[in-house]
N, C-alpha and C positions, 0 to 999 in steps of 0.2 A: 515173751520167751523167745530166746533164738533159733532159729531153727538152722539145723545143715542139711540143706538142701542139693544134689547133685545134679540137677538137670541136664547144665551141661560141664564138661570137664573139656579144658584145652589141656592134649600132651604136646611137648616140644619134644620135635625129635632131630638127631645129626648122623641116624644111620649107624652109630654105634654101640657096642655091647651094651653101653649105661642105658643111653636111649631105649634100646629092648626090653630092659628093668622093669624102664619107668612105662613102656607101653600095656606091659602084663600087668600094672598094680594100676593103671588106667582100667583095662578091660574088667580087673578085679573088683573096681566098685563099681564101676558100669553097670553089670551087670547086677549087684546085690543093690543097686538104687533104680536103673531103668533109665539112664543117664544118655547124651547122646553126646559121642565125642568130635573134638574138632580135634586136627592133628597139623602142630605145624613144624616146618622148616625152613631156619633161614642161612643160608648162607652170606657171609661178610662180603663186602663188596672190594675189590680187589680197585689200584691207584685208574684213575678214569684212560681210557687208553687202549690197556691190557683185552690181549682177545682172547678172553677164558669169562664171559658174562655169561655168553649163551651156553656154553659146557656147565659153568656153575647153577643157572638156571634150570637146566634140563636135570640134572644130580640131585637139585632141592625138589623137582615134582620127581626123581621117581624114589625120591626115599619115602616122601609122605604117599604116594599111590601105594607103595609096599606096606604104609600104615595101615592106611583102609582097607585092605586085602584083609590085614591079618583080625581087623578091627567086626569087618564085617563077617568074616566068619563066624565070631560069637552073637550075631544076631544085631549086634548093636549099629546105630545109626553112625552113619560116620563124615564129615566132611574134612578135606583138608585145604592146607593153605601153604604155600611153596611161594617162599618171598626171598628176596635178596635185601639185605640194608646195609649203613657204616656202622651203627650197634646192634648185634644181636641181641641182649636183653631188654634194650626198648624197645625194640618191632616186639618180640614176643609180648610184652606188657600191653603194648596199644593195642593188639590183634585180641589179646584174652578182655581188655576193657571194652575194646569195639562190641566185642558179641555177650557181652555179660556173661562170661563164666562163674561157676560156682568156686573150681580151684584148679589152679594151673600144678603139672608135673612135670618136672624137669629130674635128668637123672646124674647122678653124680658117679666121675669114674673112678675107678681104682688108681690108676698110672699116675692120676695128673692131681695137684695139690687144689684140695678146693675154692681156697682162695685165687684162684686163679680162673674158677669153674666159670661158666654162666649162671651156674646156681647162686652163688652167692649173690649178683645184681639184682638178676629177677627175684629171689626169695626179702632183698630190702628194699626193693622200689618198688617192687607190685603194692597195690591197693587192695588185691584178691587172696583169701587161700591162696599157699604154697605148698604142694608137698615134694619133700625133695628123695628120692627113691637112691637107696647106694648101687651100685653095678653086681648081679649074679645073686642079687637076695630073689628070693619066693616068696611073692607078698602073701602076707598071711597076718589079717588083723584080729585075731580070734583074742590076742591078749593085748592091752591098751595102757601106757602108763600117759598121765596126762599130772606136768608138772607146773604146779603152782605157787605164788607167792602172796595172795592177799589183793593184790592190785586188779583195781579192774580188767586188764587185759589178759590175765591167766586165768581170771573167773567167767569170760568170756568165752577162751577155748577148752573149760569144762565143761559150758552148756552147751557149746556147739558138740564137745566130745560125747557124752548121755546121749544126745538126739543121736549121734553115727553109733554110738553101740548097742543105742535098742532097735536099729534096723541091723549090726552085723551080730548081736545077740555075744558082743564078744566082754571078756571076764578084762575089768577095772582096777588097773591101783593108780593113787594117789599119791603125789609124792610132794612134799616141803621142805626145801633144804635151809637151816641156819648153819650159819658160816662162824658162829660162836653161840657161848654158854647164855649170851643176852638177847639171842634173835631166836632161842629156842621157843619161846611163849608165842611169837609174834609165826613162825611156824607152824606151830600147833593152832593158830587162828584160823589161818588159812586152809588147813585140812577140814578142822570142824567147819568152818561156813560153807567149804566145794560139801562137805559130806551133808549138811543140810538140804543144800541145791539137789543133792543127788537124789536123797530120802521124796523128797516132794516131786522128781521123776521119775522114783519108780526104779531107781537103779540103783544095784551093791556095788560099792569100794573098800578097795582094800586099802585102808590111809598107811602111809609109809612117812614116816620125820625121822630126818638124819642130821647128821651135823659134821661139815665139811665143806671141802669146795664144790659149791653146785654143779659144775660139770662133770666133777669127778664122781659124786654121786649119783646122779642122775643114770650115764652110764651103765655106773657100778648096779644099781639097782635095777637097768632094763635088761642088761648080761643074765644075772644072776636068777630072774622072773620067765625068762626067755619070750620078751617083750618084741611084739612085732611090727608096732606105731607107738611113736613119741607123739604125745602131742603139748605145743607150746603156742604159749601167747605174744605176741611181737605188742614192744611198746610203741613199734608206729614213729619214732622220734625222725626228726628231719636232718640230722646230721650224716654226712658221710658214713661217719667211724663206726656209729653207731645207730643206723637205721634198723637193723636187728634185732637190738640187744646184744651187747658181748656172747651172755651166755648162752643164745641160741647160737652164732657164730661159733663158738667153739667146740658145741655140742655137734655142729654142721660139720666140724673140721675132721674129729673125731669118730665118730659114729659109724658103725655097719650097717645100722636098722634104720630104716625111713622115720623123717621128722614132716610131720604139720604144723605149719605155722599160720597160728588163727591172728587174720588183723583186725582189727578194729572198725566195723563201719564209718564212713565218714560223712 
């Protein structure tokens, strides 16, 4: 069986509102798992030359020292890590692989178009859990929709989903979207086998099969439940375009409510 384990959680922080998000729904499982966080920052390296290294240095330790202030106040263990690189998403990735996190947060802002975010690279090319946290939400995972299709990797971030909501004790729906009248069957598959998985865990779901564009229902279904964690399965694929999944990507694009994206052991 899989287990979601939190031991340790890397948040990535830039000192901004999003970043603050994402540090409070860090502390937020922290604390309901006993997790010890690592906190990092990296700022981009400017053309070789330029005399802003040591200004840009000293800015990335004291945004993460302000991390662990705010980190250790709630008891929790905290180290950080203040880097400079030419890509911000691959430092963040190597630094969360270096120390074997459970699941990296990164926060996503309001202003700025996600496809542009750092969320989107770290959330396709980590190898780890991602959770991507929106800017000024209140984490609050007490209701969980965790959306499936049948495929190994959605059935994957159902088991890891069970394990986190019989430590957060929080209320389950299930959700299957067919996109026509011939993928309804193949839908309702998918529900009955996560609702088996569930049954033999010990945990109630509440199955949800719509039929529509999955991201639009999805969504439509976490609004209307007032959902407080998505959780999604990544197929892991090696291409650029779609290292994600589309439809996690547009779910990312989208979204007010924090997404988990369970990957696949390798």
């Amino acid at each position: 069986m899989v287990k979601f384990k939190l031991e340790r959680i890397l948040i990535a922080t830039d000192g901004t509102p999003a970043s603050q998000t994402a540090i409070k729904a860090g502390i937020y499982l922290a604390k309901n798992f006993g997790s010890k966080i690592y906190g990092i920052c990296v700022g981009e390296l400017p053309l070789p030359g330029l005399p802003v290294i040591e200004a840009m240095e000293k800015r990335a330790k004291e945004i993460v020292d302000q991390l662990k202030s705010e980190v250790e106040k709630e008891g929790i263990d905290c180290e950080v890590i203040p880097e400079l690189a030419d890509e911000v998403a691959d430092c963040i990735i190597e630094e969360a692989k270096k120390r074997n996190v459970d699941l990296v947060i990164v926060g996503k802002k309001k202003k700025r178009p996600i496809l542009t975010s750092v969320a989107i690279p770290v959330t396709a090319h980590c190898p780890l859990d991602v959770l991507v946290v929106p800017e000024g939400i209140k984490p609050d995972f007490s209701k969980i929709l965790i959306a499936v299709d049948g495929t190994v990797y959605s059935e994957l971030a159902a088991k890891k989903g069970f394990e986190m909501v019989k430590k957060l004790g929080s209320e389950v729906l299930v959700i299957s979207v067919a996109e026509n009248d011939e993928d309804v069957p193949y839908a309702e598959e998918a529900v009955n086998l996560t609702q088996y998985v569930a049954e033999k865990e010990g945990v109630s779901i509440k199955p949800v099969i719509e039929k529509g564009k999955p991201t639009e229902k999805i969504i439509e279904t976490a609004k209307n439940n007032s959902i407080g964690l998505i959780i999604m399965g990544s197929h892991g694929k090696s291409s650029e375009d779609y290292a994600i999944g589309d439809i996690i990507r547009k779910v990312l694009e989208v979204t007010t409510i924090p997404v988990m994206v369970v990957k696949r052991p390798k």
